[in-house]
C-alpha positions in Angstrom: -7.4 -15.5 11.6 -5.6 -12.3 9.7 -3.5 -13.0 6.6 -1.0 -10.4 5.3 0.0 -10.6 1.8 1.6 -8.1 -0.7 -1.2 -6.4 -3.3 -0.5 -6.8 -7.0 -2.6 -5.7 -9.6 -4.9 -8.3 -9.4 -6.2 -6.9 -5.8 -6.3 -3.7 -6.8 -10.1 -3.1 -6.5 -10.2 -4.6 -3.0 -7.8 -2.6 -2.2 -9.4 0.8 -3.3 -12.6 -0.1 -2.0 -11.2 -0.4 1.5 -9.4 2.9 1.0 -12.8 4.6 0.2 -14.9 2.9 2.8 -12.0 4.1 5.6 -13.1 7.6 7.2 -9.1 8.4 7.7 -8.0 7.3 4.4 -6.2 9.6 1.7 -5.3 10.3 -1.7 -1.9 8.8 -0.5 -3.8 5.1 0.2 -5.3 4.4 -3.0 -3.9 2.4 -5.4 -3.0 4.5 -8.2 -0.8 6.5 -6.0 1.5 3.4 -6.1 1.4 3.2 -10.0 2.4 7.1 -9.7 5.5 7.3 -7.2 6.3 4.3 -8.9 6.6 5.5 -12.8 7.6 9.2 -11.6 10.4 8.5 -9.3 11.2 5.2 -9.9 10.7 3.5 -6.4 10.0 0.4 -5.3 6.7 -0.7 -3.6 4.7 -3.4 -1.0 1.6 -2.4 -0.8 0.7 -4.9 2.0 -2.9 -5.9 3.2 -4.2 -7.7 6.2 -6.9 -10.1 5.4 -10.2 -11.6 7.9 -9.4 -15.2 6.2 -13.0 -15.7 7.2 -14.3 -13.2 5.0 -11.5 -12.9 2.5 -11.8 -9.2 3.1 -9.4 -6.5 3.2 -9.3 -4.9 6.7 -6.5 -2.9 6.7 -3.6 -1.8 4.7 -0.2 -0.4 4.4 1.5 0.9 1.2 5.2 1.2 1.6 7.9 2.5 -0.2 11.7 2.0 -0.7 13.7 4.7 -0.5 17.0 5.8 -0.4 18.9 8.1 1.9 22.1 9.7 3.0 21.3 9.9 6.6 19.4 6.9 7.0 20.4 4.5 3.8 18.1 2.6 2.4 14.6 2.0 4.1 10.9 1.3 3.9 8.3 4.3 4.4 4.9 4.3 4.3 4.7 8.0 2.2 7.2 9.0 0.4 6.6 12.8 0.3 
């Protein structure tokens, strides 16, 4: 069975070591790129993760963040820039 939960700090690690494991994974995936859009522009984030409950492993993720615009109002993307 596959859990999703939100990532907080506490995950962190598991988190970045999925990020580096995965062959199409990006500066834009790891953790601290969260901590970054977050302080520097201000937006909100879910950092989502899909869990093997058998395992209690990470295996696979999707950072999102909430931004605002004219055209489309206000909305959930995956990277910001």
């Amino acid at each position: 069975m596959t859990n999703i939960i939100t990532i907080n700090g506490s995950h962190a690690a598991q988190w970045d070591a999925y990020v580096y494991s995965h062959p199409h994974a990006t500066v834009y995936h790891r953790f601290a790129f969260k901590r970054t859009v977050e302080d520097a522009y201000g937006l909100a984030s879910a950092y989502l993760a899909a869990f093997d409950s058998t395992t209690d492993r990470i295996i696979g993720v999707l950072p999102l963040f909430k931004v605002a615009s004219i055209f489309f109002g206000k909305t959930l993307v995956s990277i910001p820039f």
